[in-house]
Structure formats: C-alpha cells, structure tokens
N, C-alpha and C positions, 0 to 999 in steps of 0.2 A: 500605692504608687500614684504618682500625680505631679503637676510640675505645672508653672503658670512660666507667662512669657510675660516679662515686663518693662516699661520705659527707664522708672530710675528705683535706686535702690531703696529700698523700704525703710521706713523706724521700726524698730526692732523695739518693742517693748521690756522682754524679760533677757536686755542684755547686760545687767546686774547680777545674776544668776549663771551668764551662759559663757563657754569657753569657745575662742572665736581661733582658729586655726588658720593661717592665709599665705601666700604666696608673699615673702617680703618686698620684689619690684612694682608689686603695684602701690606700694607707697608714695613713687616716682607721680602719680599721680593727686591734684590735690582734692579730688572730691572723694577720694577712695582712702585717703589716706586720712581725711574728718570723719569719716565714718566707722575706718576701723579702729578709732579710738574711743569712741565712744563705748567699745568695750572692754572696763578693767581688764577685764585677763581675758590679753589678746596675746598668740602665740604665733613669729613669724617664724617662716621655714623658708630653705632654700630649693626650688624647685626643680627636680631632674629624679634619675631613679638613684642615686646615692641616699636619695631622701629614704628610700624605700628599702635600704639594705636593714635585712634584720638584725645584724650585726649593730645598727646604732639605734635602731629602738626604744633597746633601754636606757639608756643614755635622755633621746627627748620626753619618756613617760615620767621620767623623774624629774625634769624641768618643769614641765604641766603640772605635775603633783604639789612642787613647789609653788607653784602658781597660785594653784587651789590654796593652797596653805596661807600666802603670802596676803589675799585677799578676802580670809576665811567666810567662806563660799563651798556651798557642796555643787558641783556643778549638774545645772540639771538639764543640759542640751548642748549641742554642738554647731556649732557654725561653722562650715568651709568655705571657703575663698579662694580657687586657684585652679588650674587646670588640672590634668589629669595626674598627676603624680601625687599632687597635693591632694586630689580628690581622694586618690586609693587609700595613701596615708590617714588623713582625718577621719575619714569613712571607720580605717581599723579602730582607730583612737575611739572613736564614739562605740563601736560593737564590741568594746573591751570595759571600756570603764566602767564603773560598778555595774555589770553585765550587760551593757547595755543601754547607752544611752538616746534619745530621739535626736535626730540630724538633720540637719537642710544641709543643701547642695547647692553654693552658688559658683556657676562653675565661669572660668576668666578667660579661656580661650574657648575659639569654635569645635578645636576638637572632644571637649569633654562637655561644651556645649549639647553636640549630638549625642554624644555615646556614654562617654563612662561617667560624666554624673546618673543620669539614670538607671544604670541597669543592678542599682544592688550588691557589687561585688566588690571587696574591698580586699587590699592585698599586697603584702613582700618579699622582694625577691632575696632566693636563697643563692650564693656561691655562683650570683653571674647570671644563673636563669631566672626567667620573670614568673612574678604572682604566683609562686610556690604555695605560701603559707596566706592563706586570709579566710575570710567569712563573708556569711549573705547578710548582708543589713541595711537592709532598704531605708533610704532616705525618708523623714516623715514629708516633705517638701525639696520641690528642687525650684531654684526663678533660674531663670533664663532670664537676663539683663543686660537690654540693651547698652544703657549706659556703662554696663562694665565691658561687652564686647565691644563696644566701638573703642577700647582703650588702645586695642592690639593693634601691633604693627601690620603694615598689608599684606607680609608673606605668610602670617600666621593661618592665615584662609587657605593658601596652596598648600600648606603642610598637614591642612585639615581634608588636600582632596583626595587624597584612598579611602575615607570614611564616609565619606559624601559618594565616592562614588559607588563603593559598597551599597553605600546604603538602596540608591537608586536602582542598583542591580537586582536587589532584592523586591523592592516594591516597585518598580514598572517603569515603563517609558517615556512616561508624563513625566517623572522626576528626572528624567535624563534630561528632558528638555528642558525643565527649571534653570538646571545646570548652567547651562551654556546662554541663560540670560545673565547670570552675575557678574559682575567687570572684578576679576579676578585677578589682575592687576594692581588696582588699587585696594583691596581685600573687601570689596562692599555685598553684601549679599540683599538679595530682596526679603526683606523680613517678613513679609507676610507668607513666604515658602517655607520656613522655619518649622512649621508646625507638621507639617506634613511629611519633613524627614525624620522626627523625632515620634512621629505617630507610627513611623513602622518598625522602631525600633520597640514602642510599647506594647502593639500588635504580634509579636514574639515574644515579651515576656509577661502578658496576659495567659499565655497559652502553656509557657513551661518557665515560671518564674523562681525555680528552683533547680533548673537544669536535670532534671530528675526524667525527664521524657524522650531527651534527646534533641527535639524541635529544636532548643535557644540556639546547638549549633549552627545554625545558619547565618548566625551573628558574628562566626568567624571566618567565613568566606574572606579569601585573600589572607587570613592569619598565618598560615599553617608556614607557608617559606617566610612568608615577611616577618614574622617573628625573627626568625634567625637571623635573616638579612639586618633587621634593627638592632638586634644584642648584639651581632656580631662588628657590626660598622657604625653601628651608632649613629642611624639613619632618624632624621624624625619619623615619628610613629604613623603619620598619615603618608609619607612618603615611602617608606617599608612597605606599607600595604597596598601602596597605589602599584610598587613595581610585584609583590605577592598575588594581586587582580592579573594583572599583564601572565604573569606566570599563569594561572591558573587557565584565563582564556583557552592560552595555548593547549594547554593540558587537555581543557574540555571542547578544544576543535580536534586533536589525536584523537581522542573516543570517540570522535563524532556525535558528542552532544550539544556543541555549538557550531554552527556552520560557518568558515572561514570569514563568509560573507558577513556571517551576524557580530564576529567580533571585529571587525575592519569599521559597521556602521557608528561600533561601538565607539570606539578609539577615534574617529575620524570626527566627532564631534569636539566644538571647543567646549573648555578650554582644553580639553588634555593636550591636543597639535602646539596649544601656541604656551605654553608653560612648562609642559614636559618634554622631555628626551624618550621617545614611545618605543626608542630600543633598548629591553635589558641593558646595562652596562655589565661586560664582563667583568670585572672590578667585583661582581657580586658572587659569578659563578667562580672566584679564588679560594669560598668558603669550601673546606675540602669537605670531601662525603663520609668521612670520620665523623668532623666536626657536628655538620648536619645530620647524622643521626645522633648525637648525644642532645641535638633540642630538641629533636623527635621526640625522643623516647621519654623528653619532659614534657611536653607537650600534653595540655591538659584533657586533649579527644581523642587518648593515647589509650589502647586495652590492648587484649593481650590477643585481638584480632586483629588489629590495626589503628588507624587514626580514621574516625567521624571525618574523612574530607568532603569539603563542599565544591560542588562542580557548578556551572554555570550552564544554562539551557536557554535560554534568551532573559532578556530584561524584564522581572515579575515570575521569572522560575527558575529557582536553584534547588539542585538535587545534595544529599548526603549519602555516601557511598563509605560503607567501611574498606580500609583500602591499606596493604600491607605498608611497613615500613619499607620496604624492598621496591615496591611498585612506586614508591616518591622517589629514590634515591636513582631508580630507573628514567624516570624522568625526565630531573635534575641532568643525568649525564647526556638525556636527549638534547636537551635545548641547552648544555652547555659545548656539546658538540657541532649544533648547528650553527652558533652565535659564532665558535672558531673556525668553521668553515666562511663565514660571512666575511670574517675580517681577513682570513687569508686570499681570499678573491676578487678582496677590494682593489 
C-alpha cells in the first residue's frame, strides 16, 4: 500500500505492454487526452455505476480481450484513470485477468482522490445494490495528480464533502479546521492538507487491511443510511454521505454519545452553513421502511446480529456498535417524525 502526491503526470515506460482503462470525458482535456494515447490499448468507459452493473461485464471483458488481441500483447499491468466508479471497475479488471494483474490507481476526482483509490476494494453491483460482488486487490501504486485534479469542475470538491468530512471525524479536530480554510466555492483545496486526509484513511487499513478485524468499519461511518439515500435517489456519493453524517449525529446525540452541543460545533463550521441545506430534506425520509430494510439487510456490516454501526463521540472518536436492523428502522421513523412535525409548525 503506497500512493505518491504529484505535480504532473508521469511517463509511463512499460505503456507498450500495459492496458490503460479511463474515464472517456477527460479526453475533453488536451494534456490528458496526449497522454492517454500514448498507450496502444487504451480502453475508454463511461463513468457512473451502469459501468458497474455485472450484467454488462462481459460484454466490456470481451472488448479488452479484443484489445489484447488486436495489439498482440500479453498485458502485463493495469492503469486506471478515473474516479470512483472507474476505479472499482478497473480495479476488478486487473484482479481478474490472468489472476491477477499489478495496478496503479490514478484517481480524476477528489472523491476517489481520498478514498476509493486507495483502500483495495474492487467491485459490482448486482440488481440495483452496490459492491455485491468484487475482490481485494490492492493497487501496486496509487498518484494523486495534481494536474489531473485541477481538471474538475468546482462542484466536484462539494460532492467530495461527506468524505472529507468523514474523514475529519475520524481523525480529529485539526482536520475539521483544515476544512473550513478551503474556498469551496471555487473547488480549490490546500494541497499540502491532502496528505493528511489520506494518511488516516491508510492508518485503518494498516491495521485491518483485509476487513477481517472489524476496525476498517469505521471507514463507513455515514455509509450505513447514505447508501440507501444514493441508490435510492441517486444522490452523489459524497453528498449521500454528508446528509448519512447529519443522520448519524442525530442518532449519536439520542444515545448520548455525542452532546447536542458537540454536533451544533460540528455543523456550525464552514463550509457545511454556506454550501449545504444542514436540514435532512424530507424528500429522503419518502424512502419507505420496506424499502430500507432490503439495503440493510445488503449492507455489507450486515450479520445476523445486526449491522457494524458506527456512532460518533467527538471529532477523533467513533465508536462501532453491533446494532439490530430494527433499532435503525426505529430511528429512521424518529427523525422522520420529527423532520414532519418541524414542517407542520412552520
């Protein structure tokens, strides 16, 4: 596991050899689009989770094979290119191919920036639910590239802040304050903070880098509703998770493991005030409680004691509490009754 931060994009030596998998719009760019020619078989995709239905799988294995064929070439590495969906994808593509192939991870948005380039886990969704089927196959290299993030448009950073803020939550206070220097607006972040959100993501799968312990759970803090919320309305992924967080607070001020006061300090910081809407939209709580328990019960921290949920206890402590399906759906109908009492009083 390893990943460098860098200015521009590398020459790739053994890209004669190597099969290069990428996000077709950043063609639209023209430094990105010299570079990804430079390798014969280069394979564009269209990026969104359709990418990732296993249903069309075989279908793109057989194009690549073509590939291979067409430029006769055994391939012996994988290059990604693309944000997150294209990361899981290619990710598969390289842990399949002749069993196995070494992969770099260069990932084209902030959110895969942070998170899912690095953590190893590749994956498709089956029948509507996410990352059903995949495998661990950690990157042999991941860059981080400036020159390719500065490509994204400005809202692609606000759609990256449930991960960010996640992440913050997890590793401490200092990173909350990071936060709220970035002009989030125009999507610019302080690069030299970069490291430091991405180091605590490595700091958990240092420790349980096979999910095999338990610990990586905390890596899905904010996942557990925001999932549903993103399959269900096809929310961006960092924005699912940012209103999943907001849920969650709530949840861990009821227990009284977060103190009202500690989640008001939280939320009261920019940017979330000046970018976000900081109340649930009922519009979320329409998903009915059928519904939400059938991505429960897919829900990959799902056993047959409950769901691995993650609580929040202040910023640099979150707790994992096994926690019935029942006791979420209970929840759910708390804060979907409070949110109707809110708007009938307005």
């Amino acid at each position: 596991m390893s990943y460098q931060v860098l200015a521009k994009l590398p020459t790739i030596r053994d890209a004669s050899t190597a099969l290069l998998i990428y996000d077709r719009i950043l063609t639209r760019q023209p430094a990105l689009k010299k570079w990804i020619q430079k390798f014969p078989c280069h394979y564009a995709v269209q990026s969104g989770e359709t990418l990732k239905d296993i249903d069309n799988f075989p279908q793109h294995l057989k194009k690549i094979l073509k590939l291979q064929q067409k430029h006769q070439v055994s391939f012996s590495k994988v290059y990604v290119l693309g944000g997150g969906s294209v990361g899981d994808f290619g990710g598969f593509v390289a842990s399949i191919l002749r069993r196995g192939l070494p992969c770099t991870q260069i990932p084209s948005t902030w959110l895969a920036a942070l998170d899912s380039a690095h953590g190893g886990k590749t994956a498709l969704n089956v029948a509507g639910f996410k990352n059903q089927v995949g495998t661990f196959h950690y990157p042999e290299k991941v860059w981080v590239i400036k020159e390719v993030l500065e490509t994204q448009p400005a809202d692609r950073l606000q759609e990256a802040a449930g991960e960010f803020l996640k992440t913050a939550l997890i590793g401490g206070k200092n990173l909350l304050e990071k936060l709220s220097h970035w002009d989030w607006v125009q999507g610019k972040i302080k690069w030299s903070d970069l490291k430091s959100f991405i180091e605590v993501k490595y700091s958990v799968l240092k420790k349980d880098p096979f999910e095999k312990k338990g610990l990586r759970h905390v890596l899905n803090l904010g996942h557990t509703i925001g999932h549903a919320w993103e399959a269900e309305y096809g929310l961006p992924h960092g924005l699912a998770i940012f209103y999943g967080l907001l849920f969650d607070m709530a949840w861990s001020s009821q227990k009284n493991l977060l103190s009202a006061q500690g989640a008001q300090r939280i939320t009261s910081r920019e940017p979330w005030e000046s970018i976000f809407n900081l109340k649930i939209d009922r519009m979320l709580f329409s998903l009915s409680e059928k519904k939400l328990s059938q991505y429960l019960l897919q829900d990959k921290k799902n056993s047959k004691k409950g769901i691995q949920y993650i609580f929040i206890q202040k910023p640099g402590k979150v707790t994992i509490q096994t926690t019935p399906i029942q006791d979420v759906l209970a929840e759910y109908r708390r804060q979907k009754r409070i949110l109707e009492d809110f708007h009938e009083n307005l």
